[in-house]
C-alpha positions in Angstrom: 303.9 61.7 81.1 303.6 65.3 80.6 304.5 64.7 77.1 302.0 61.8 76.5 299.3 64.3 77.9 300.6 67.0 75.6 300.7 64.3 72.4 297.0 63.4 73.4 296.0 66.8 73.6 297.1 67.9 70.6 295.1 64.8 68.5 291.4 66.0 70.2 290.5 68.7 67.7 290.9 66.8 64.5 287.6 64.8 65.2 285.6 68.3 65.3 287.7 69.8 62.6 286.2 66.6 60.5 282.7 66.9 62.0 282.3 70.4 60.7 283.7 70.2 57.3 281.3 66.8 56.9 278.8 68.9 58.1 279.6 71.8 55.1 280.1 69.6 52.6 276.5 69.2 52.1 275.6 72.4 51.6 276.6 72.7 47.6 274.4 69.7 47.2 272.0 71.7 48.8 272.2 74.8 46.9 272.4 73.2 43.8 269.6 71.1 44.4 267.7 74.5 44.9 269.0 75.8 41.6 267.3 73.2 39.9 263.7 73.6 41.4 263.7 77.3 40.6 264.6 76.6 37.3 262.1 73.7 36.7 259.6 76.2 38.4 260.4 78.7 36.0 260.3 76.6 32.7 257.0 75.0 34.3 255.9 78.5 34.4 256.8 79.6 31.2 254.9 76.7 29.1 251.9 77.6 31.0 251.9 81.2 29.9 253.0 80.2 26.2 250.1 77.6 26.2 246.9 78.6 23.5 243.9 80.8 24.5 240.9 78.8 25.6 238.6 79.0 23.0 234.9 80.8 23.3 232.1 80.3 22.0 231.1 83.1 19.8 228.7 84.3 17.1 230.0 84.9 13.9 228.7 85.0 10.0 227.7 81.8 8.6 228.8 83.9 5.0 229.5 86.9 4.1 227.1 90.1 4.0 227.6 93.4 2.7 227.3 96.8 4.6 223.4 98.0 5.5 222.2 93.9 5.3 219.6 92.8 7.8 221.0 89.6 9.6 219.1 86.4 9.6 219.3 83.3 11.2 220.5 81.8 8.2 223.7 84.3 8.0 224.5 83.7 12.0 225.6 80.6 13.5 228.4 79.6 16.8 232.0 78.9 16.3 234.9 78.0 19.0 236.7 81.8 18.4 240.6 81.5 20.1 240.7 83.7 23.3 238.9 86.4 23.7 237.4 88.4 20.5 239.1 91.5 18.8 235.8 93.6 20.7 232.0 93.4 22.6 230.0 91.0 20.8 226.5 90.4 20.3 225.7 87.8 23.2 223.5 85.5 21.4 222.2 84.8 17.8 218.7 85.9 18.8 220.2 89.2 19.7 221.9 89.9 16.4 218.7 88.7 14.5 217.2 91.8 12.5 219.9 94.1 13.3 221.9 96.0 10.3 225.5 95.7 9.0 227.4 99.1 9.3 229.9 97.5 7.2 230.7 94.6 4.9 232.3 91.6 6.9 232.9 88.5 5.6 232.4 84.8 6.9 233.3 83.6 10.0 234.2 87.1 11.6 232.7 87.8 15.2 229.8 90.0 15.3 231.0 92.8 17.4 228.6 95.6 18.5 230.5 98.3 17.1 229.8 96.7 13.5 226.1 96.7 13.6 224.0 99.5 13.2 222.2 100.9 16.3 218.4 100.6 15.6 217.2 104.0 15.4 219.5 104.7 12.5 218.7 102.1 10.8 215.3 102.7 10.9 217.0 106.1 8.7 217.0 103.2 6.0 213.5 102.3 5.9 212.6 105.4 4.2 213.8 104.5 0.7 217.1 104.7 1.8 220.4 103.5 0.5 223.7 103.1 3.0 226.8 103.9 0.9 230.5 105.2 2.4 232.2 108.4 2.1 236.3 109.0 3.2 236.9 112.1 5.2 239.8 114.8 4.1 240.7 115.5 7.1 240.9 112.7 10.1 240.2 115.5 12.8 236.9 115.5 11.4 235.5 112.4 13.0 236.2 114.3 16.5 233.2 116.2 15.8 231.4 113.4 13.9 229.3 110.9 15.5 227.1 108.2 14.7 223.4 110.0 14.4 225.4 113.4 12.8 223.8 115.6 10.1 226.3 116.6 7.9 226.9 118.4 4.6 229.0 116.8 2.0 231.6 118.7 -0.2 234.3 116.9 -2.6 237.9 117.9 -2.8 240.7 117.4 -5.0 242.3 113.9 -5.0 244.3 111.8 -7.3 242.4 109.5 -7.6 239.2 111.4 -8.0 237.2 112.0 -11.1 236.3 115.4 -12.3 232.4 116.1 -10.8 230.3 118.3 -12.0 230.6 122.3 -12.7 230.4 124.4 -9.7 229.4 128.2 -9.9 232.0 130.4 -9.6 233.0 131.5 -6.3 231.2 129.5 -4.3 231.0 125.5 -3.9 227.8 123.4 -3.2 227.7 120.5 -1.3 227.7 117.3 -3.2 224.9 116.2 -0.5 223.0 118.3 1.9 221.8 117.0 5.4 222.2 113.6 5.0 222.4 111.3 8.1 225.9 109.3 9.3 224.9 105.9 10.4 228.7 104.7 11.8 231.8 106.1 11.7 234.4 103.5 11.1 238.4 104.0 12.1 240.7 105.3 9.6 242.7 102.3 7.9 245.8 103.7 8.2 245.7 104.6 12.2 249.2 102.7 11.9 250.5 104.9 9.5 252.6 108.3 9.9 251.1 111.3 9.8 252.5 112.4 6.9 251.1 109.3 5.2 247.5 109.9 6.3 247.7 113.1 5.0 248.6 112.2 1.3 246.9 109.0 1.6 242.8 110.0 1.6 242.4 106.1 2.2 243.7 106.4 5.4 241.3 108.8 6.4 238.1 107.9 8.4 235.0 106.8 7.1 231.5 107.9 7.5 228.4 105.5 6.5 225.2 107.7 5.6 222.0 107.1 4.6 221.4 109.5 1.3 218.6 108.2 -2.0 219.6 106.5 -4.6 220.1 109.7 -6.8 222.9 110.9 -4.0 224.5 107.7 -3.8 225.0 107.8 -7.8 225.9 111.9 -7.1 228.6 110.2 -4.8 230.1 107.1 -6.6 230.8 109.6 -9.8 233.7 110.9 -7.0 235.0 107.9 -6.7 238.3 108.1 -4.8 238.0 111.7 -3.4 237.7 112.5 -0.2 234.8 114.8 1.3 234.9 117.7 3.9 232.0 117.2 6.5 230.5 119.9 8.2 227.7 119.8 10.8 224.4 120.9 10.0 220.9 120.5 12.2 218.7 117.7 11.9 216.1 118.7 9.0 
Protein backbone atom coordinates (compact mmCIF):
# COMPACT_ATOMS: atom_id res chain seq x y z
CA UNK A 1 0.00 0.00 0.00
CA UNK A 2 2.79 2.25 0.98
CA UNK A 3 4.02 1.78 -2.50
CA UNK A 4 0.65 2.50 -4.27
CA UNK A 5 0.56 5.72 -2.14
CA UNK A 6 4.13 6.56 -3.16
CA UNK A 7 3.28 5.62 -7.17
CA UNK A 8 0.13 8.00 -6.79
CA UNK A 9 2.07 10.63 -5.37
CA UNK A 10 4.60 10.87 -7.61
CA UNK A 11 1.94 11.19 -10.85
CA UNK A 12 0.12 14.55 -8.95
CA UNK A 13 2.51 17.24 -10.26
CA UNK A 14 2.37 16.46 -13.95
CA UNK A 15 -1.19 17.97 -14.28
CA UNK A 16 0.34 21.46 -12.87
CA UNK A 17 3.54 21.00 -14.69
CA UNK A 18 1.08 20.93 -17.95
CA UNK A 19 -1.23 23.74 -16.65
CA UNK A 20 1.66 26.13 -16.49
CA UNK A 21 3.44 25.52 -19.58
CA UNK A 22 -0.24 25.73 -21.46
CA UNK A 23 -0.54 28.76 -19.68
CA UNK A 24 3.11 30.15 -21.20
CA UNK A 25 2.64 29.04 -24.33
CA UNK A 26 0.51 31.85 -25.15
CA UNK A 27 2.57 34.36 -24.41
CA UNK A 28 4.78 34.43 -27.89
CA UNK A 29 1.46 34.76 -29.62
CA UNK A 30 1.06 37.56 -27.43
CA UNK A 31 4.22 39.34 -28.00
CA UNK A 32 4.13 38.84 -31.41
CA UNK A 33 0.78 40.01 -31.84
CA UNK A 34 2.12 43.29 -30.17
CA UNK A 35 4.98 43.52 -32.59
CA UNK A 36 2.66 43.81 -35.28
CA UNK A 37 0.47 46.69 -33.93
CA UNK A 38 3.46 48.81 -33.25
CA UNK A 39 4.65 48.35 -36.52
CA UNK A 40 1.28 48.93 -38.26
CA UNK A 41 1.12 52.03 -35.95
CA UNK A 42 4.34 53.13 -37.05
CA UNK A 43 3.80 52.71 -40.94
CA UNK A 44 0.24 54.28 -40.22
CA UNK A 45 2.14 57.03 -38.85
CA UNK A 46 4.67 57.46 -41.28
CA UNK A 47 2.14 57.81 -44.49
CA UNK A 48 0.50 60.49 -42.50
CA UNK A 49 3.61 62.62 -42.14
CA UNK A 50 4.73 61.84 -45.86
CA UNK A 51 1.12 62.80 -47.05
CA UNK A 52 1.12 66.48 -49.31
CA UNK A 53 0.72 69.96 -47.64
CA UNK A 54 -2.85 71.16 -47.65
CA UNK A 55 -3.05 73.64 -50.03
CA UNK A 56 -3.93 77.60 -49.27
CA UNK A 57 -5.39 79.86 -50.84
CA UNK A 58 -3.07 82.57 -51.75
CA UNK A 59 -2.62 85.72 -53.91
CA UNK A 60 -0.30 85.57 -56.56
CA UNK A 61 0.44 87.38 -60.15
CA UNK A 62 -2.00 86.71 -62.79
CA UNK A 63 1.43 87.58 -65.23
CA UNK A 64 4.36 88.77 -64.84
CA UNK A 65 5.51 92.51 -63.80
CA UNK A 66 8.71 94.10 -63.62
CA UNK A 67 10.39 95.79 -60.60
CA UNK A 68 8.84 99.47 -59.52
CA UNK A 69 5.17 98.33 -61.35
CA UNK A 70 2.02 99.47 -59.60
CA UNK A 71 -0.28 96.22 -59.15
CA UNK A 72 -3.72 96.19 -60.48
CA UNK A 73 -6.52 93.97 -60.25
CA UNK A 74 -5.92 92.74 -63.55
CA UNK A 75 -2.16 91.46 -62.53
CA UNK A 76 -3.53 89.77 -59.06
CA UNK A 77 -5.85 86.96 -58.87
CA UNK A 78 -6.17 83.56 -56.08
CA UNK A 79 -4.51 80.28 -56.62
CA UNK A 80 -4.48 76.89 -54.33
CA UNK A 81 -0.45 77.49 -53.26
CA UNK A 82 0.96 73.83 -51.57
CA UNK A 83 1.52 74.33 -47.83
CA UNK A 84 2.36 77.21 -46.54
CA UNK A 85 4.18 80.11 -48.69
CA UNK A 86 8.07 80.66 -49.00
CA UNK A 87 7.13 84.18 -46.59
CA UNK A 88 4.18 86.81 -45.19
CA UNK A 89 1.86 87.56 -47.83
CA UNK A 90 -0.33 90.18 -48.67
CA UNK A 91 -3.77 88.96 -47.11
CA UNK A 92 -6.12 89.86 -49.75
CA UNK A 93 -6.09 91.26 -53.38
CA UNK A 94 -7.59 94.51 -52.26
CA UNK A 95 -4.51 94.91 -50.06
CA UNK A 96 -1.92 94.52 -52.71
CA UNK A 97 -3.99 96.83 -55.08
CA UNK A 98 -1.72 100.04 -55.81
CA UNK A 99 1.15 98.92 -54.01
CA UNK A 100 4.77 98.73 -55.93
CA UNK A 101 7.07 95.88 -57.05
CA UNK A 102 10.56 96.09 -55.41
CA UNK A 103 11.47 93.58 -57.80
CA UNK A 104 10.60 91.71 -60.95
CA UNK A 105 8.51 88.52 -60.29
CA UNK A 106 7.03 86.53 -62.63
CA UNK A 107 3.44 84.73 -62.97
CA UNK A 108 1.97 82.80 -60.52
CA UNK A 109 4.58 83.64 -57.59
CA UNK A 110 2.90 84.64 -54.11
CA UNK A 111 2.95 88.15 -53.33
CA UNK A 112 4.98 88.31 -50.19
CA UNK A 113 5.36 91.58 -48.20
CA UNK A 114 8.98 91.66 -48.39
CA UNK A 115 8.61 92.07 -52.36
CA UNK A 116 6.57 95.08 -52.42
CA UNK A 117 7.55 98.41 -51.83
CA UNK A 118 6.56 100.05 -48.49
CA UNK A 119 4.43 103.18 -49.49
CA UNK A 120 6.40 106.00 -48.35
CA UNK A 121 9.21 105.03 -50.66
CA UNK A 122 7.41 104.57 -53.34
CA UNK A 123 5.90 107.72 -53.14
CA UNK A 124 10.18 108.53 -53.77
CA UNK A 125 8.92 107.47 -57.33
CA UNK A 126 6.41 109.89 -58.01
CA UNK A 127 8.80 112.62 -58.36
CA UNK A 128 9.99 111.78 -61.87
CA UNK A 129 11.62 108.97 -60.60
CA UNK A 130 13.02 105.83 -62.11
CA UNK A 131 13.68 102.35 -59.82
CA UNK A 132 16.82 100.61 -61.26
CA UNK A 133 19.24 98.01 -59.20
CA UNK A 134 22.74 98.36 -58.11
CA UNK A 135 25.09 95.12 -56.69
CA UNK A 136 27.06 95.87 -53.62
CA UNK A 137 31.11 95.07 -53.43
CA UNK A 138 31.10 94.20 -50.33
CA UNK A 139 28.03 92.02 -48.67
CA UNK A 140 28.81 93.58 -45.10
CA UNK A 141 27.43 96.59 -46.54
CA UNK A 142 23.77 95.78 -46.39
CA UNK A 143 24.41 95.57 -42.34
CA UNK A 144 24.36 99.16 -42.42
CA UNK A 145 21.91 99.56 -45.35
CA UNK A 146 18.34 99.66 -44.94
CA UNK A 147 15.34 100.17 -46.84
CA UNK A 148 14.69 104.21 -46.63
CA UNK A 149 18.93 104.74 -46.68
CA UNK A 150 20.69 107.68 -48.34
CA UNK A 151 23.53 106.56 -49.94
CA UNK A 152 26.37 107.62 -52.17
CA UNK A 153 27.32 105.46 -55.06
CA UNK A 154 30.96 104.73 -56.21
CA UNK A 155 31.99 101.98 -59.00
CA UNK A 156 34.85 99.56 -58.59
CA UNK A 157 36.76 97.34 -60.72
CA UNK A 158 35.04 94.18 -61.93
CA UNK A 159 35.38 91.86 -64.73
CA UNK A 160 32.69 92.18 -66.06
CA UNK A 161 32.48 95.96 -65.83
CA UNK A 162 32.87 98.52 -68.59
CA UNK A 163 35.32 101.25 -68.45
CA UNK A 164 33.18 104.59 -66.92
CA UNK A 165 34.07 107.76 -67.26
CA UNK A 166 37.52 109.73 -66.36
CA UNK A 167 37.85 110.48 -62.82
CA UNK A 168 40.21 113.37 -61.53
CA UNK A 169 43.33 112.31 -60.32
CA UNK A 170 43.49 111.50 -56.77
CA UNK A 171 40.27 111.53 -55.85
CA UNK A 172 37.01 109.52 -56.99
CA UNK A 173 33.40 110.95 -57.36
CA UNK A 174 30.49 109.12 -56.74
CA UNK A 175 28.72 107.76 -59.76
CA UNK A 176 25.43 109.03 -57.83
CA UNK A 177 25.10 111.24 -54.94
CA UNK A 178 22.22 110.97 -52.30
CA UNK A 179 20.04 108.84 -53.91
CA UNK A 180 17.31 106.93 -51.94
CA UNK A 181 17.33 102.73 -51.46
CA UNK A 182 13.90 101.56 -51.85
CA UNK A 183 14.58 97.57 -50.82
CA UNK A 184 17.46 95.74 -50.24
CA UNK A 185 17.13 92.27 -51.60
CA UNK A 186 19.38 89.07 -50.33
CA UNK A 187 22.51 88.27 -51.98
CA UNK A 188 22.01 85.40 -54.61
CA UNK A 189 24.69 83.52 -53.59
CA UNK A 190 23.88 83.34 -49.61
CA UNK A 191 24.58 79.46 -50.43
CA UNK A 192 27.69 80.02 -51.72
CA UNK A 193 31.38 80.01 -49.94
CA UNK A 194 32.81 82.91 -48.90
CA UNK A 195 35.43 82.77 -51.11
CA UNK A 196 32.89 82.63 -53.88
CA UNK A 197 30.98 85.73 -52.89
CA UNK A 198 33.94 87.48 -52.80
CA UNK A 199 35.06 86.95 -56.51
CA UNK A 200 31.58 86.60 -57.58
CA UNK A 201 30.06 90.51 -57.35
CA UNK A 202 26.69 88.68 -58.36
CA UNK A 203 26.52 87.12 -55.29
CA UNK A 204 26.65 90.27 -53.49
CA UNK A 205 23.49 92.05 -52.25
CA UNK A 206 21.35 94.24 -53.98
CA UNK A 207 20.15 97.68 -53.39
CA UNK A 208 16.91 99.14 -55.45
CA UNK A 209 17.07 103.17 -55.53
CA UNK A 210 15.18 105.66 -56.89
CA UNK A 211 17.81 108.01 -58.98
CA UNK A 212 16.44 110.24 -62.68
CA UNK A 213 16.67 108.96 -65.63
CA UNK A 214 20.12 110.63 -66.43
CA UNK A 215 21.57 108.48 -63.22
CA UNK A 216 20.01 105.47 -64.23
CA UNK A 217 21.78 105.75 -67.81
CA UNK A 218 25.04 107.07 -65.54
CA UNK A 219 24.53 103.54 -63.98
CA UNK A 220 23.61 100.90 -66.72
CA UNK A 221 27.05 102.23 -68.72
CA UNK A 222 28.70 100.05 -65.46
CA UNK A 223 26.98 97.33 -66.26
CA UNK A 224 28.38 94.36 -64.29
CA UNK A 225 30.33 96.29 -61.56
CA UNK A 226 29.69 96.40 -58.38
CA UNK A 227 29.30 99.78 -56.23
CA UNK A 228 30.64 100.72 -52.67
CA UNK A 229 27.74 102.39 -50.60
CA UNK A 230 28.28 104.71 -48.07
CA UNK A 231 25.72 106.56 -45.95
CA UNK A 232 25.02 110.01 -46.34
CA UNK A 233 22.00 112.36 -44.67
CA UNK A 234 18.72 112.72 -46.22
CA UNK A 235 19.10 115.88 -48.58
Amino acid sequence: MLAGMRLSGTSSPHPVTSTMLDRLSGWPRRVAALACFAVAALCLAAGRSSSPPTAQPTVVLARSVAAGSTLSASDLTIAAWPGAPPGAVVRSVAAAIGRHTAIALDRGMPVLTSWLLEPRVAAALAADLVATTVTLSDAGQSELIQSGSWVSLYPTSSPDALPGPAQPAGRSQPIASRVQVLSVLPAAGQSQSWSTVASDPRANPTLVIAVSSSVAGQLSAHNGAAFLATLVPPP
